[in-house]
Each structure stands twice: as structure tokens, then as C-alpha cells.
C-alpha positions in Angstrom: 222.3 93.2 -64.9 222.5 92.4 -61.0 219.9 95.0 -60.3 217.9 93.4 -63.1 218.0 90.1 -61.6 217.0 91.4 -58.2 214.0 93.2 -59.8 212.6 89.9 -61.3 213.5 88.1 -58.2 211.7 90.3 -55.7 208.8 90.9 -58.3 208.6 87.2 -58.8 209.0 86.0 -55.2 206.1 88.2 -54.1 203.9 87.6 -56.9 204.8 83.5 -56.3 204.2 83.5 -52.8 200.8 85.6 -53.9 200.2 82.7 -56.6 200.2 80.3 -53.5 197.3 81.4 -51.9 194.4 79.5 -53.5 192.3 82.4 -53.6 194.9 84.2 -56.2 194.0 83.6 -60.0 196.2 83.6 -62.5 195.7 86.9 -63.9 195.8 88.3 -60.7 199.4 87.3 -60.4 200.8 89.4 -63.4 198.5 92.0 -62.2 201.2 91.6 -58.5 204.2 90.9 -60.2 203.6 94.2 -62.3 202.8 96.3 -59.2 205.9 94.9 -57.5 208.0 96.0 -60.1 206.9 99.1 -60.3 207.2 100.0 -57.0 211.0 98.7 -56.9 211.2 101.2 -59.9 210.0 104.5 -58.4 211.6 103.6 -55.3 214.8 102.3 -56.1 216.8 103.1 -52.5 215.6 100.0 -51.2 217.1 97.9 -53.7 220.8 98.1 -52.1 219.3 96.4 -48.5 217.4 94.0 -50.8 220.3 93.1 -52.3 222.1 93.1 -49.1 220.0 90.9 -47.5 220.2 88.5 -50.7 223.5 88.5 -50.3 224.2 87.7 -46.5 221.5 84.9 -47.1 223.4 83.2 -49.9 226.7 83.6 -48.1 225.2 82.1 -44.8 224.3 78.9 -47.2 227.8 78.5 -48.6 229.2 79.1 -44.7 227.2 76.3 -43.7 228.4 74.0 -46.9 232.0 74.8 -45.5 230.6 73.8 -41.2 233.2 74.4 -38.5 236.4 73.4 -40.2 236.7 76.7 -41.8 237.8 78.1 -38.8 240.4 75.4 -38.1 243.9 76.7 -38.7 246.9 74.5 -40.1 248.6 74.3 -36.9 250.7 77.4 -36.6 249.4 79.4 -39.4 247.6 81.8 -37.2 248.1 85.6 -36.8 246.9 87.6 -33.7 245.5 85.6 -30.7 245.8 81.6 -31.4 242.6 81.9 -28.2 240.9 84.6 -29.2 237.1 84.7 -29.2 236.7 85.9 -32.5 238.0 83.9 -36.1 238.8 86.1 -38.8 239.7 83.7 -41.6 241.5 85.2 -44.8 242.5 83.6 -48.2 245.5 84.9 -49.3 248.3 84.4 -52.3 251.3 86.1 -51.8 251.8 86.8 -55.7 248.3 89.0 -54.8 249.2 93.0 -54.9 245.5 93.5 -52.7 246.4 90.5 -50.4 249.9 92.5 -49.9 248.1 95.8 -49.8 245.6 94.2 -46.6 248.6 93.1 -44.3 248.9 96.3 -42.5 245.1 96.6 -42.7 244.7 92.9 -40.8 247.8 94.2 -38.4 246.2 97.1 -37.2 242.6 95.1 -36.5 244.8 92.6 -34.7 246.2 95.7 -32.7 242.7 96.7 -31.9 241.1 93.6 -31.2 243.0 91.4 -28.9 240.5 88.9 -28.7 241.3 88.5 -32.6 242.3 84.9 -34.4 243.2 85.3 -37.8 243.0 81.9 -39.9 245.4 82.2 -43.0 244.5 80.1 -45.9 246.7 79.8 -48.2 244.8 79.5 -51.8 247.7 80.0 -54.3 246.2 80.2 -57.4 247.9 83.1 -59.6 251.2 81.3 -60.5 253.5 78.0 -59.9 255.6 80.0 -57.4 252.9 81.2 -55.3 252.5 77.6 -54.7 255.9 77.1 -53.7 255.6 80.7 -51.1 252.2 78.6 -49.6 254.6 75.4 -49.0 257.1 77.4 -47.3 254.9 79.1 -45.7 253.0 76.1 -44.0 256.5 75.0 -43.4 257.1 77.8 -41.4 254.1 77.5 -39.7 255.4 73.9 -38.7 258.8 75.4 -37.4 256.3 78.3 -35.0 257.8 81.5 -37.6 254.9 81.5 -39.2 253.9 85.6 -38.7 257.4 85.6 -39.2 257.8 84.4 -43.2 254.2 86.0 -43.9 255.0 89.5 -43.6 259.0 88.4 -45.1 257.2 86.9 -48.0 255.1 89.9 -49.0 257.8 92.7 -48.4 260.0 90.4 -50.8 257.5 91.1 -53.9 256.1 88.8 -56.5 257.5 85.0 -55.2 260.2 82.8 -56.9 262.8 80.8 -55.7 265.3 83.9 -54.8 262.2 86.0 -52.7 261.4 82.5 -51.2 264.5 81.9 -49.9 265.2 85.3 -49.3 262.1 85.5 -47.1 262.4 82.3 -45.5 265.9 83.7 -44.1 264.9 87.0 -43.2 262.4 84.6 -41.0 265.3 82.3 -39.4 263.7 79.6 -40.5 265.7 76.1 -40.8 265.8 76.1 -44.7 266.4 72.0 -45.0 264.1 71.4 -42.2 261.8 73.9 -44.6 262.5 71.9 -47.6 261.7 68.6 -46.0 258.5 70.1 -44.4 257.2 71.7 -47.6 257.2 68.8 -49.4 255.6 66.2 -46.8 251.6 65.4 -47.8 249.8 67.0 -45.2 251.1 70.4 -46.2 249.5 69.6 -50.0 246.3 68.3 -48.1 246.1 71.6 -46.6 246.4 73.0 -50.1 243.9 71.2 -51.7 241.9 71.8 -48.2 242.1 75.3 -49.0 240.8 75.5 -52.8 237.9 73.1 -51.6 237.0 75.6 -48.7 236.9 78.5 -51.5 234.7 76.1 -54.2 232.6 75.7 -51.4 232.4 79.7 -51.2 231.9 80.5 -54.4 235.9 81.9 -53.8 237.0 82.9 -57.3 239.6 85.8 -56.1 242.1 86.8 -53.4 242.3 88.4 -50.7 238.7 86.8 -49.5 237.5 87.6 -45.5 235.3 84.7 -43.6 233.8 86.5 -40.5 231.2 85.0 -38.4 228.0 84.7 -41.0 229.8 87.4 -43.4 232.0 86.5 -46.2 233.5 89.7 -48.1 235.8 89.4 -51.4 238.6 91.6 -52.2 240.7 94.2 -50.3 237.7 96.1 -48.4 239.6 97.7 -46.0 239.9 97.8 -42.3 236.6 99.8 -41.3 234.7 96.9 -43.2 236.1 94.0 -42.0 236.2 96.0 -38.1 231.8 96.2 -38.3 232.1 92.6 -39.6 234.2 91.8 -36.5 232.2 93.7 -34.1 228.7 92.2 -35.4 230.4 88.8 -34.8 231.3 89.6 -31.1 227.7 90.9 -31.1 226.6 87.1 -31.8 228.6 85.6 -29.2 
């Protein structure tokens, strides 16, 4: 269907921009579109760089929509270098098996890139108690154990109250000062921040990567995300 889509849209754009030209009549612009297509048909290779291109170009739109706040972290919910040069920002519910699965992945591209800032947003939208691991884990942002409760939270399996607790210990955290913390209105600002931010992206799914001008859904491994990295140091 998607490679149907992109057929009629590349056809039709070309055979539009054709129709344009006042010297193009109107049956000359079936005649293009028809030609078009059936160019795209007997040389189909170049339909994953067309879609490619499609793709960056929509997600560079819905970047745009989301402007330089994306990249500003809830204070202490950072991972890797709080200065570094480069912002990779990931949505993440810790009831997510591929979000759980990409925490070594994102450990080892912090290792290699130490100029690395990895912006955790917390978009808890697979159960009630996700919500409540997102809480806690702003509040442990807010007590500087933030790393800390992350990788405890996702060891501890699918959240409820015991893995909660259990990972908030295992953290050190300061479980009243926690409770108090998690419920305060800024931390369910940042919440609501967060789902906005993945609205805005067309989000729909966890884990989701923002780097530089590329957006990239699911768990897509570290070589993937690594080239998206490097093209953003590229960019300055």
C-alpha cells in the first residue's frame, strides 16, 4: 500500500509540476503521469531513496512543529553527558519489552560518544503503573539518581507498586521525599509535556529516537541510531 502511495505521489507530483507549465495541455499530463509510472515500475530500486527522502522531509516538518524544546530535559533526567554536543532524545515506558531491550544499546553509544546527551521522555502509555514508574522516575531525577532508578526500573520487569519500590531502593532514593516529589504538578506537566511532544511527531509507539533532523520508531539498534548520531555531528 505504502509503495502504492508513493507511486501515485511521485507520478502525480511530476505530472503536476508538468501541468504547471502553461505550455502543457491537459492530455499531455496523463500522457507524463503514465510515463512516470512506468518508469517507477521497471525500475523499482529507486523507490526505497524516494521513499527515504519522503520520509526525512515529513519528519523534518513534525521536528519543526515540536522547535527547540524537544531537546530540553526535565532537570535531571538525562543520561550520558548533561554538555554534550550532541542530543539524543528517546521516548521510553518502562512496561516497553523494546524500550528495556535498547538500554544496553543506548549504554554502549553513550560509551562511544562522549560528547553524547540523552534526553529521556517519559511517554507512559501501555498501563496505569507505567505511569506511576514515570513519576518515580522524574522524582528521582529531582533527587540527581536518575541513571540510577532507570536502569533499576527496567531490570525489575513489568512496573507495579512492589518493582517500583523495589527499584526506587535499589536506587537509594529517599522514598517519602519520592512520594512527595512524584505527586507535585510539574512532574504531571512534564507528562503531559511528553505525550504532546509525541502528538506533535506523529509518536504512536515506544521506544521512539529524536536525533538531529532524524526521528526513528522502535528498537532499531545501535548501528542505526550511531549513523543518525554521526550525521548530526556532521551538521554541527
Amino acid at each position: 500500500m505504502i509503495l502504492a502511495l508513493a507511486l501515485t505521489a511521485l507520478a502525480g507530483g511530476v505530472g503536476g509540476w508538468l501541468w504547471g507549465s502553461r505550455s502543457t495541455a491537459p492530455t499531455d499530463k496523463a500522457a507524463i503521469e503514465q510515463v512516470v509510472r512506468d518508469y517507477l515500475l521497471e525500475h523499482p530500486e529507486i523507490l526505497p531513496e524516494a521513499m527515504q527522502r519522503l520520509q526525512q522531509r515529513e519528519a523534518q516538518k513534525q521536528l519543526a512543529s515540536a522547535g527547540d524544546d524537544l531537546e530540553k530535559a526535565f532537570p535531571g533526567a538525562v543520561l550520558g553527558n548533561p554538555a554534550g554536543s550532541v542530543t539524543l532524545v528517546e521516548f521510553t515506558d518502562y512496561a516497553c519489552g523494546y524500550c528495556r531491550a535498547s538500554v544496553p544499546e543506548v549504554e554502549a553509544l553513550i560509551a562511544a560518544n562522549p560528547d553524547l546527551k540523552v534526553v529521556i521522555r517519559e511517554l507512559p502509555i501501555l498501563s496505569p503503573a507505567s505511569a506511576d514508574a514515570a513519576r518515580w522516575a522524574l522524582a528521582a531525577a529531582e533527587q540527581g539518581r536518575f541513571e540510577a532508578f532507570h536502569k533499576a526500573m527496567f531490570a525489575a520487569g513489568r512496573p507495579d507498586g512492589q518493582s517500583i519500590e523495589q527499584a526506587a531502593r535499589a536506587a537509594g532514593l529517599d522514598l517519602e521525599r519520592a512520594r512527595r516529589t512524584a505527586a507535585e504538578p510539574q512532574v504531571e506537566a512534564e507528562l503531559k509535556q511528553n505525550l504532546t511532544f509525541a502528538q506533535q511527531l506523529r509518536i504512536d509507539g515506544t521506544p521512539a529516537f529524536v536525533v538531529g533532523d532524524q526521528m526513528m520508531a522502535g528498537a532499531v539498534g545501535r548501528e542505526v541510531l550511531q549513523n543518525a548520531i554521526d550525521e548530526a555531528k556532521k551538521q554541527g
